[in-house]
VODOZA-625077 format. One record per residue: residue in three letters; x, y, z of N, C-alpha, C in turn. Coordinates in Angstrom, 2 decimals. Example, Ala and Ser with C-alpha at 12.3 -4.5 7.8 and 13.67 -1.06 7.14 Angstrom:
BEGIN
+-----+---------+---------+---------+---------+---------+---------+---------+---------+---------+
!  aa !     n_x !     n_y !     n_z !    ca_x !    ca_y !    ca_z !     c_x !     c_y !     c_z !
+-----+---------+---------+---------+---------+---------+---------+---------+---------+---------+
! ALA !   13.19 !   -5.69 !    7.80 !   12.30 !   -4.50 !    7.80 !   13.20 !   -3.30 !    7.80 !
! SER !   12.85 !   -2.25 !    7.08 !   13.67 !   -1.06 !    7.14 !   12.90 !    0.03 !    7.87 !
+-----+---------+---------+---------+---------+---------+---------+---------+---------+---------+
***
This chain:
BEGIN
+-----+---------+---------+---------+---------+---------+---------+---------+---------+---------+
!  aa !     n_x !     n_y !     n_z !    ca_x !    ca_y !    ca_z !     c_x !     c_y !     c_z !
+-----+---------+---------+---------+---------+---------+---------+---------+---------+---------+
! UNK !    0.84 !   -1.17 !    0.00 !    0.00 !    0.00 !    0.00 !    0.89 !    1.23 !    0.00 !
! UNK !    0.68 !    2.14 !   -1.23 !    1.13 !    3.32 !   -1.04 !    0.65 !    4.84 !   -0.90 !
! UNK !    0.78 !    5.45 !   -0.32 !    0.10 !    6.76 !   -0.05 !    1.14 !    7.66 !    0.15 !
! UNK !    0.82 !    8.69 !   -0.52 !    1.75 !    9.97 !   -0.74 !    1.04 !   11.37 !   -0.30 !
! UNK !    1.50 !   12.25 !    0.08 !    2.92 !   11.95 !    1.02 !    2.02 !   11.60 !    2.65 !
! UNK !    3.06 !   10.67 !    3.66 !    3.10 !   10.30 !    4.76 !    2.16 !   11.57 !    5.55 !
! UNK !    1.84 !   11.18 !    7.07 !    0.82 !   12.16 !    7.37 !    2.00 !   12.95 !    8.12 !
! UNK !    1.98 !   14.11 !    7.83 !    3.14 !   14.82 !    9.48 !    3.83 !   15.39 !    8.56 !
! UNK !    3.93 !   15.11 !    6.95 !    5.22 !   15.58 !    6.04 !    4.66 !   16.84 !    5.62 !
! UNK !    3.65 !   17.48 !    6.16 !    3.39 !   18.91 !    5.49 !    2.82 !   19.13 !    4.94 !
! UNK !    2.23 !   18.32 !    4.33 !    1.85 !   17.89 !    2.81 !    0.55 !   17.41 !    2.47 !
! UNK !   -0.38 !   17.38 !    2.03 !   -1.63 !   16.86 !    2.38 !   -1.98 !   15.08 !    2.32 !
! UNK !   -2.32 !   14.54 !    3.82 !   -2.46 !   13.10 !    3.21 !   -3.57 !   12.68 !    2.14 !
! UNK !   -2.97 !   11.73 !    1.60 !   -4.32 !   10.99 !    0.78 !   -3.99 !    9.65 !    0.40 !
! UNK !   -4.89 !    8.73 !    1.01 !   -4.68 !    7.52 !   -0.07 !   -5.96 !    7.49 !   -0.80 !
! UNK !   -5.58 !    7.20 !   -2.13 !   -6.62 !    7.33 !   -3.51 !   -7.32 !    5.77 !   -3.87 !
! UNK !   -7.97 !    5.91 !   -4.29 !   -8.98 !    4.55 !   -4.53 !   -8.22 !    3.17 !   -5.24 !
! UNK !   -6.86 !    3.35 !   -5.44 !   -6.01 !    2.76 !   -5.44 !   -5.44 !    1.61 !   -4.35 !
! UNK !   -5.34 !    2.79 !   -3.46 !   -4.84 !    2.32 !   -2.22 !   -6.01 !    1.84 !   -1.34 !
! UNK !   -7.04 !    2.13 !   -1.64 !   -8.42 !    1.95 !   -0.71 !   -8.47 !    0.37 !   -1.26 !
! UNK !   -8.65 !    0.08 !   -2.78 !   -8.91 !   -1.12 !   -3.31 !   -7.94 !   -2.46 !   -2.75 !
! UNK !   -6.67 !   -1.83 !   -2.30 !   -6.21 !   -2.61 !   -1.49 !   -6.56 !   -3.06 !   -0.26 !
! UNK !   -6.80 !   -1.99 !    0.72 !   -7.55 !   -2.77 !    1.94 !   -9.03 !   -3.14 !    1.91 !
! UNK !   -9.48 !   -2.75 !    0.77 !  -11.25 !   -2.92 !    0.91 !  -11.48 !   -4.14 !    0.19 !
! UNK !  -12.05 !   -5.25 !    0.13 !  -12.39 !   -6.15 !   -1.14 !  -13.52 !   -5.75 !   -1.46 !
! UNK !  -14.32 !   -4.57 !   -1.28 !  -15.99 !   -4.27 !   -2.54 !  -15.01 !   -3.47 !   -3.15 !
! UNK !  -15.83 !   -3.68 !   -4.39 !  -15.55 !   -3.09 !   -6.07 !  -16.72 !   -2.34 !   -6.62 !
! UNK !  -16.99 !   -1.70 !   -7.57 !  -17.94 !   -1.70 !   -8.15 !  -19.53 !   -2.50 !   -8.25 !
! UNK !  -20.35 !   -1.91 !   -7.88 !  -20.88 !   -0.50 !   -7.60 !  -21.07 !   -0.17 !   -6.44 !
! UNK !  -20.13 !   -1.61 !   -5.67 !  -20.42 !   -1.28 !   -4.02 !  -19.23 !   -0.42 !   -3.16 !
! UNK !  -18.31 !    0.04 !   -3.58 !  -17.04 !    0.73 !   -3.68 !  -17.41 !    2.07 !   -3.02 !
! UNK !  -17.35 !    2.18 !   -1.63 !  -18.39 !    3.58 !   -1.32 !  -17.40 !    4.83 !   -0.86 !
! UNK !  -15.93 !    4.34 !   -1.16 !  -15.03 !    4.99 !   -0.51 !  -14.11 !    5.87 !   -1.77 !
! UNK !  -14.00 !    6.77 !   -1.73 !  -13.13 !    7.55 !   -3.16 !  -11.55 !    7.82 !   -2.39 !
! UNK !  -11.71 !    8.46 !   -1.24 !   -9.91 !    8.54 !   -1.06 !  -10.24 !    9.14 !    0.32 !
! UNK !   -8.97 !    8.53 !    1.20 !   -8.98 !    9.13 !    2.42 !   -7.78 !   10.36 !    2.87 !
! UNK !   -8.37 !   11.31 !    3.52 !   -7.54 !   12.32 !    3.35 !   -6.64 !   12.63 !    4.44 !
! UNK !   -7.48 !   12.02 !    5.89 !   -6.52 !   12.09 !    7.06 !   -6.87 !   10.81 !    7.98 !
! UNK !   -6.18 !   10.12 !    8.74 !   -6.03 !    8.75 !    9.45 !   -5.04 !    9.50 !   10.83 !
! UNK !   -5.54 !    8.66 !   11.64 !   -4.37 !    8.77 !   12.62 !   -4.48 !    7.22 !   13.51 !
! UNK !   -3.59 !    6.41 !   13.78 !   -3.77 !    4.79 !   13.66 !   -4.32 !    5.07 !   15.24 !
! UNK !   -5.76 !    4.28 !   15.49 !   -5.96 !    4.21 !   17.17 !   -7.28 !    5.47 !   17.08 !
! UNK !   -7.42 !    6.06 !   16.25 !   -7.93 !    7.93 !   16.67 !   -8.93 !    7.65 !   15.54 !
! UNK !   -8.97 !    7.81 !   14.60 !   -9.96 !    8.05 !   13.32 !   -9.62 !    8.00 !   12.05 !
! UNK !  -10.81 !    8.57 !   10.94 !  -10.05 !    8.07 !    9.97 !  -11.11 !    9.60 !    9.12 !
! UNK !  -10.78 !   10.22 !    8.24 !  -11.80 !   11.30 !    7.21 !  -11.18 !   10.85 !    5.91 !
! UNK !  -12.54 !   10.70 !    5.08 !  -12.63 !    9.82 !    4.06 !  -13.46 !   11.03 !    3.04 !
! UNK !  -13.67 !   10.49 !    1.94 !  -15.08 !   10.98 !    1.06 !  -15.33 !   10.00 !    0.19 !
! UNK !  -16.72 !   10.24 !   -0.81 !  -17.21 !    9.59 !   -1.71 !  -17.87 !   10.85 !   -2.45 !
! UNK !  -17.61 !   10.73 !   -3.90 !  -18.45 !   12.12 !   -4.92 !  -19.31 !   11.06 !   -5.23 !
! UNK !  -20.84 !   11.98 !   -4.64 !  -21.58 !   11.63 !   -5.31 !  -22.47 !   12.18 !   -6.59 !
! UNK !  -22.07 !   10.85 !   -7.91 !  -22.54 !   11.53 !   -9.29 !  -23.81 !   10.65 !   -9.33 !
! UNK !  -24.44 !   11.37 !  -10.42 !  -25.77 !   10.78 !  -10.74 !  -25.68 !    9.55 !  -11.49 !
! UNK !  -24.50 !    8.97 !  -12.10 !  -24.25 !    7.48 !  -12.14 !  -24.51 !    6.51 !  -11.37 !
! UNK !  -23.87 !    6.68 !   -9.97 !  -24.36 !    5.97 !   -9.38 !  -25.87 !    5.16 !   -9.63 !
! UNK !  -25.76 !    3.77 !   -9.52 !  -26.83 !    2.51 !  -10.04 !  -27.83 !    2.80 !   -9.26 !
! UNK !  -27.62 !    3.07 !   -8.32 !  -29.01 !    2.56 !   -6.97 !  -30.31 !    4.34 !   -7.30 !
! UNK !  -29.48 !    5.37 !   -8.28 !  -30.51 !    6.57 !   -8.09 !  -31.07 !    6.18 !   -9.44 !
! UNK !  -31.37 !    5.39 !   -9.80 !  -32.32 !    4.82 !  -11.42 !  -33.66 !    4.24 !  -10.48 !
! UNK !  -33.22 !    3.52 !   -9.15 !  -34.76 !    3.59 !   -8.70 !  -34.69 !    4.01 !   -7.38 !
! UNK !  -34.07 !    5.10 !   -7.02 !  -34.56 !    5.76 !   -5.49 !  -34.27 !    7.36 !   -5.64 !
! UNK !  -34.97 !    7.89 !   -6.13 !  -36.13 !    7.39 !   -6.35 !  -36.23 !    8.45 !   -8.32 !
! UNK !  -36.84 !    7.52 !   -9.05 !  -36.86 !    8.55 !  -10.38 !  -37.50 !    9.64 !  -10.49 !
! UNK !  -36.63 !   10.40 !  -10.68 !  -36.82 !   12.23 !  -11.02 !  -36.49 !   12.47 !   -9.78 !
! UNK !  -36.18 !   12.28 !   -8.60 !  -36.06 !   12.90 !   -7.38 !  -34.81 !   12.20 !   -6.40 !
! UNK !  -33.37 !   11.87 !   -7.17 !  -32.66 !   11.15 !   -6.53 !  -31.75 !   11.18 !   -5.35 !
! UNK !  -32.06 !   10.37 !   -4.60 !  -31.61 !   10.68 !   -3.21 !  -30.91 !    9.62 !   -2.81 !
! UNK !  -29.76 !    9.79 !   -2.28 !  -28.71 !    8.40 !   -1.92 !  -29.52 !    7.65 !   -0.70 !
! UNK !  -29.34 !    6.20 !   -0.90 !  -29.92 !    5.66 !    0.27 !  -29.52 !    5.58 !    1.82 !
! UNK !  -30.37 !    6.09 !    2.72 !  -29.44 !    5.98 !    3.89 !  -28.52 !    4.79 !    3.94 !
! UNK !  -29.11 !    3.57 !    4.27 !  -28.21 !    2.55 !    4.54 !  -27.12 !    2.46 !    3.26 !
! UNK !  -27.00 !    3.31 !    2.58 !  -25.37 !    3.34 !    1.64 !  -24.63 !    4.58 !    2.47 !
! UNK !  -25.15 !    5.39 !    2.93 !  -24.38 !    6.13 !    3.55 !  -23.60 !    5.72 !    4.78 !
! UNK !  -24.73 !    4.84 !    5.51 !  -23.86 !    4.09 !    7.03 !  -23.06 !    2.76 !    6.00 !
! UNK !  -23.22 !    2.18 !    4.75 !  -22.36 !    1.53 !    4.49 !  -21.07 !    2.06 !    4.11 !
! UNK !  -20.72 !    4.10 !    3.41 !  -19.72 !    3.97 !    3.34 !  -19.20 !    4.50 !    4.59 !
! UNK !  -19.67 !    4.82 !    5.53 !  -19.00 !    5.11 !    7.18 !  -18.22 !    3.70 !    7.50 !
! UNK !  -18.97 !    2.38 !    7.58 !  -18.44 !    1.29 !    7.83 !  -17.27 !    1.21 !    7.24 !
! UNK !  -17.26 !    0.89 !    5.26 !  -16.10 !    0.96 !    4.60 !  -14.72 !    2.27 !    5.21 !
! UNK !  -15.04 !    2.93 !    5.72 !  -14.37 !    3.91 !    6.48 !  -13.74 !    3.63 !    7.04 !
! UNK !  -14.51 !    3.41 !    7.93 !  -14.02 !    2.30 !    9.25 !  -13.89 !    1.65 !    9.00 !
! UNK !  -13.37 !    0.19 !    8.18 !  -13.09 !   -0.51 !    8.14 !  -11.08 !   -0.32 !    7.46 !
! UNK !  -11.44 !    0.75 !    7.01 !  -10.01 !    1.11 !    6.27 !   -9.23 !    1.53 !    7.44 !
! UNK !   -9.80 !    2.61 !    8.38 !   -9.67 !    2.82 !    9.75 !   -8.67 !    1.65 !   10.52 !
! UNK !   -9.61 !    0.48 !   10.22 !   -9.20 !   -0.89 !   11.17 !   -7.59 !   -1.21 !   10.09 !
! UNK !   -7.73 !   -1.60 !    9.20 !   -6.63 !   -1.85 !    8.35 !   -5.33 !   -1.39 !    8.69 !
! UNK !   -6.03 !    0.32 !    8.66 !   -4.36 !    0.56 !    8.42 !   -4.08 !    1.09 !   10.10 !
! UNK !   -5.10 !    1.30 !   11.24 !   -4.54 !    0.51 !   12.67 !   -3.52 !   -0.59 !   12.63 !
! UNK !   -3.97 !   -1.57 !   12.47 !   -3.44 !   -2.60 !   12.74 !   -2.26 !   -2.98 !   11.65 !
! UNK !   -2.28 !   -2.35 !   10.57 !   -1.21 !   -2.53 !    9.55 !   -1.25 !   -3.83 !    8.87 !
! UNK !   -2.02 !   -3.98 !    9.07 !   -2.44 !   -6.05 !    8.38 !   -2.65 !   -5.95 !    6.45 !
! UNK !   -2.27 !   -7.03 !    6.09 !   -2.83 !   -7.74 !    4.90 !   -3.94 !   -7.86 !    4.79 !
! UNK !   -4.70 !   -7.06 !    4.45 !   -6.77 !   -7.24 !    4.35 !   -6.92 !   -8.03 !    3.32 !
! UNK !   -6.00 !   -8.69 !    2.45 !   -6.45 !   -9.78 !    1.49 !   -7.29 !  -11.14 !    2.07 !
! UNK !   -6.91 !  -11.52 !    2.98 !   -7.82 !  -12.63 !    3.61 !   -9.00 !  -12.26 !    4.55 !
! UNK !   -8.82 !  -10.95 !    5.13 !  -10.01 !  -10.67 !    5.57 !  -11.15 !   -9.79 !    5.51 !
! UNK !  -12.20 !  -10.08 !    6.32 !  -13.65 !   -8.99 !    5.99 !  -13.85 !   -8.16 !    7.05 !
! UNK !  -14.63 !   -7.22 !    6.96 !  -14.81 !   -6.45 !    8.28 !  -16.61 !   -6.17 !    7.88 !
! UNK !  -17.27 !   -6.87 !    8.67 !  -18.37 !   -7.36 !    9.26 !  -19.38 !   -6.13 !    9.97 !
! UNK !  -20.66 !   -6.05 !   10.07 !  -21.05 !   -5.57 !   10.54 !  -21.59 !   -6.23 !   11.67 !
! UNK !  -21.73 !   -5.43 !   12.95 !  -22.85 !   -6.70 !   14.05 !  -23.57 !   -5.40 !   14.99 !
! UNK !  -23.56 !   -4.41 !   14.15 !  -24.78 !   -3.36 !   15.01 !  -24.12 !   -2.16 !   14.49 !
! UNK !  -25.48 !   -1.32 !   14.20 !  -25.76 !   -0.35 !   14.37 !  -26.50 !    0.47 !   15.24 !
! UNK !  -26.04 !    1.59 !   15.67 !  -27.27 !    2.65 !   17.09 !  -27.51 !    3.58 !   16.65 !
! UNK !  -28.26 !    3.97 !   16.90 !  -28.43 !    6.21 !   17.47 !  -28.09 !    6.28 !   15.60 !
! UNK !  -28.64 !    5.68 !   14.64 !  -28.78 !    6.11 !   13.37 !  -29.45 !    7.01 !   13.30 !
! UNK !  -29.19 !    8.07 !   12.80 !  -29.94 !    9.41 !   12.49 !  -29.90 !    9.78 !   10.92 !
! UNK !  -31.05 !   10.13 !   10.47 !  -30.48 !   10.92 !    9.12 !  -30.82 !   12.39 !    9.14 !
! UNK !  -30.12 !   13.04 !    9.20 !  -30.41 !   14.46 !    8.58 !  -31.19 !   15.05 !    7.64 !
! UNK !  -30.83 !   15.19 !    6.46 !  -31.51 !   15.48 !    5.44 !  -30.72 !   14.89 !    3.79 !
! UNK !  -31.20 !   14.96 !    3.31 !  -30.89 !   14.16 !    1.83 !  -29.24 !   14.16 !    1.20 !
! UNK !  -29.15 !   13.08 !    0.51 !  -27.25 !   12.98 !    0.03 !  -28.04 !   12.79 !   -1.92 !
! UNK !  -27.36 !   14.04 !   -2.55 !  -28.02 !   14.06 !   -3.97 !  -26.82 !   13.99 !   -4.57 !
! UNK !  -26.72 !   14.15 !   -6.23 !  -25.97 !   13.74 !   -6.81 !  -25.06 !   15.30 !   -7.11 !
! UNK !  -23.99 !   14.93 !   -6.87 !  -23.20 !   16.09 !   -7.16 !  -22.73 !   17.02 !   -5.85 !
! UNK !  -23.11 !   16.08 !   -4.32 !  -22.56 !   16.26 !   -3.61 !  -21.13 !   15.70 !   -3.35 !
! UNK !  -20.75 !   15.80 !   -2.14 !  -19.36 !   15.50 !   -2.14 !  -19.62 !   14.87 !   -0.38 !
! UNK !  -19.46 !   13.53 !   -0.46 !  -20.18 !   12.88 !    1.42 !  -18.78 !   12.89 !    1.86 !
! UNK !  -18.80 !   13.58 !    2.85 !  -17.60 !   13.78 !    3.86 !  -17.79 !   12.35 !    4.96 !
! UNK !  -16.77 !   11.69 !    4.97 !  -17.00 !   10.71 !    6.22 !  -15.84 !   10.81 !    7.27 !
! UNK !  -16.42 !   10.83 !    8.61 !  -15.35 !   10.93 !    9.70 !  -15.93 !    9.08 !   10.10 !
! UNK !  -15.11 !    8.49 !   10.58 !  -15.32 !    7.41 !   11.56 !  -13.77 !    7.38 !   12.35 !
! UNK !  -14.37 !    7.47 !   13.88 !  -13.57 !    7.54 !   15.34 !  -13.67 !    6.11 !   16.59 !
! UNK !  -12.74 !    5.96 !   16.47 !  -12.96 !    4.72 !   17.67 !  -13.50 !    4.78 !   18.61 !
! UNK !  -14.30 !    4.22 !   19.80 !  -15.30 !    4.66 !   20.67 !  -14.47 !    3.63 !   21.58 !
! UNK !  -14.48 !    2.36 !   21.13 !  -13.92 !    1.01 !   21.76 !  -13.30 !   -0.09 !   20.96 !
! UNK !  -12.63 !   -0.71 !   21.29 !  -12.35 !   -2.01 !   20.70 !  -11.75 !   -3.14 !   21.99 !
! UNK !  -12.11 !   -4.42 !   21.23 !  -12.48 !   -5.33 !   22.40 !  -11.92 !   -6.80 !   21.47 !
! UNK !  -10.59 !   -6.74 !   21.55 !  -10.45 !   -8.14 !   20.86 !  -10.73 !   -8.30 !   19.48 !
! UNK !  -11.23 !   -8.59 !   18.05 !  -11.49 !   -8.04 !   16.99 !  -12.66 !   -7.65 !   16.74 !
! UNK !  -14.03 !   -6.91 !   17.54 !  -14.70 !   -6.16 !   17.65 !  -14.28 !   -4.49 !   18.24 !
! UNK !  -14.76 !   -3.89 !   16.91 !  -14.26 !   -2.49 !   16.67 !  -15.78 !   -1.74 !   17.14 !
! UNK !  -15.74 !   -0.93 !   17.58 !  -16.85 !    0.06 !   17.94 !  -16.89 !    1.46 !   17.37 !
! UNK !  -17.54 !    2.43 !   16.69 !  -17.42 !    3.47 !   15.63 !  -18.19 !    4.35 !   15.81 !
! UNK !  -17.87 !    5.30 !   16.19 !  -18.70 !    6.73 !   15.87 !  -18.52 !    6.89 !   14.43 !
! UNK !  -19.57 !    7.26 !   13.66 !  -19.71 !    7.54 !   12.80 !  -20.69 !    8.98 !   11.60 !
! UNK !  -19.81 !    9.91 !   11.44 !  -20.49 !   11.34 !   10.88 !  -20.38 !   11.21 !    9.30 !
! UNK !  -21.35 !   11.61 !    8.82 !  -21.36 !   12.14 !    7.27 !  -21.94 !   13.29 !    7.44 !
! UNK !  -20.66 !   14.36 !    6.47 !  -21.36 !   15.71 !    6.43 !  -21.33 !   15.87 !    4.66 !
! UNK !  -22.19 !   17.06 !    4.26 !  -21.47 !   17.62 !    2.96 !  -21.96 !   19.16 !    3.26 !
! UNK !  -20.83 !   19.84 !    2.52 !  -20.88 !   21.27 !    2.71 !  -20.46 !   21.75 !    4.46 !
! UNK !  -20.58 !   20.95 !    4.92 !  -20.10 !   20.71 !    6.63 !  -21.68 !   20.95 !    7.24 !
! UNK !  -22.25 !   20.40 !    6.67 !  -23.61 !   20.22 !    7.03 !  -24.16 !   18.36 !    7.46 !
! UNK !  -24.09 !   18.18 !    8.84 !  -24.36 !   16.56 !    9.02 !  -25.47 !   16.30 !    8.24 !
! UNK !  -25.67 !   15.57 !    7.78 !  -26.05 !   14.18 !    6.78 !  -27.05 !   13.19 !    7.49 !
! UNK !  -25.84 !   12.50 !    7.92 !  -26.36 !   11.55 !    8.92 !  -25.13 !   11.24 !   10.07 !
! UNK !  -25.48 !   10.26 !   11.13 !  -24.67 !   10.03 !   12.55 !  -24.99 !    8.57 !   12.52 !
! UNK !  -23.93 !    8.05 !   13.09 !  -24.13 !    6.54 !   13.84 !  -23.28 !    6.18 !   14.72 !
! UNK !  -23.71 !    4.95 !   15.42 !  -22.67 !    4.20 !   16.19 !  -22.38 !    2.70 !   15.60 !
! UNK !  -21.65 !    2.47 !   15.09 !  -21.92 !    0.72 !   14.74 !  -20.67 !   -0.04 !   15.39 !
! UNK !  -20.81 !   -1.02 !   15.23 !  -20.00 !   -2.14 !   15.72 !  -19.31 !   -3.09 !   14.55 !
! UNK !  -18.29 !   -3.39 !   14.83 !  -17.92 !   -4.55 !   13.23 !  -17.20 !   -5.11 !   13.40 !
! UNK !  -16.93 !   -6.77 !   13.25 !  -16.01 !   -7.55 !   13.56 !  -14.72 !   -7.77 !   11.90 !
! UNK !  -13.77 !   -8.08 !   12.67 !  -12.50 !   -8.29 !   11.40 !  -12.61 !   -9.97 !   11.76 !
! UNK !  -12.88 !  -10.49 !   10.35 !  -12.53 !  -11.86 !   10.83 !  -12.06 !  -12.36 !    9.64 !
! UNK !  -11.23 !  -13.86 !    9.48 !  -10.45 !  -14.08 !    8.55 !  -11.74 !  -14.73 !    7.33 !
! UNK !  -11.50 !  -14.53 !    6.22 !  -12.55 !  -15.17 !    5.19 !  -12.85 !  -16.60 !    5.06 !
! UNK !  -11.73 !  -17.38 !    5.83 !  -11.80 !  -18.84 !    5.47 !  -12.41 !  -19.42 !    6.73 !
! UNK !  -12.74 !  -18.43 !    7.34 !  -13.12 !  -19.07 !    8.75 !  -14.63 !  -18.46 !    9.18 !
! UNK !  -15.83 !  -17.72 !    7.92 !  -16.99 !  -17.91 !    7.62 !  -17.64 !  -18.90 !    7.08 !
+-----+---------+---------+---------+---------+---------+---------+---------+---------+---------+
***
């Protein structure tokens, strides 16, 4: 995994969907993560996703009036967090998944349309052995979106 430049060098971090495709195994059209801009291993992680009117899922949610689905928005907080967990722990994510096993205190704000830009923060709350615990914010324009708390286990693929 490479990301340019390092965080602390001055410089603005980013790893690009490049580097995301490495720790994430969804692809297309489930790929909810575009590039992360700041991480700190243990602390959090700020991410985004542009959202264009390509996207598959606004052909039926809804036609003429398209609005991203909540539960894609707490899915790309998870993918967040899950990149979050990765590059914590500094592991090979080729063999493994990062799981959901709860969500809380889901809130939505008001609508994610096309040609926004979804800001994602996800922050550690707890972790407990390979159950991760997540605060989770989406803003755009710095306007919250939506909020959550979820929970998600890392477990190896051969051992589902």
């Amino acid at each position: 995994m490479s990301s340019a430049p390092t965080p602390g060098s001055g410089t603005a971090y980013v790893d690009d969907v490049r580097c995301i495709m490495e720790m994430l195994p969804h692809r297309y059209p489930f790929l909810m993560v575009d590039r992360v801009v700041s991480f700190e291993a243990g602390v959090g992680i700020t991410a985004y996703k542009n959202v264009t009117v390509n996207e598959g899922f606004f052909q039926g949610h809804f036609p003429g009036q398209p609005i991203m689905p909540g539960v894609l928005i707490m899915e790309a907080l998870a993918q967040a967090g899950g990149i979050f967990v990765v590059k914590t722990l500094g592991i090979d994510s080729s063999d493994k998944l990062f799981l959901f096993t709860g969500i809380d205190a889901a809130k939505f704000r008001r609508p994610v349309v096309p040609g926004d830009r979804l800001n994602l923060e996800a922050s550690l709350v707890r972790r407990k052995m390979n159950i991760w615990k997540m605060q989770g914010r989406a803003t755009v324009d710095g306007e919250l979106v939506a909020e959550g708390i979820f929970t998600a286990a890392i477990v190896d693929k051969g051992k589902m």
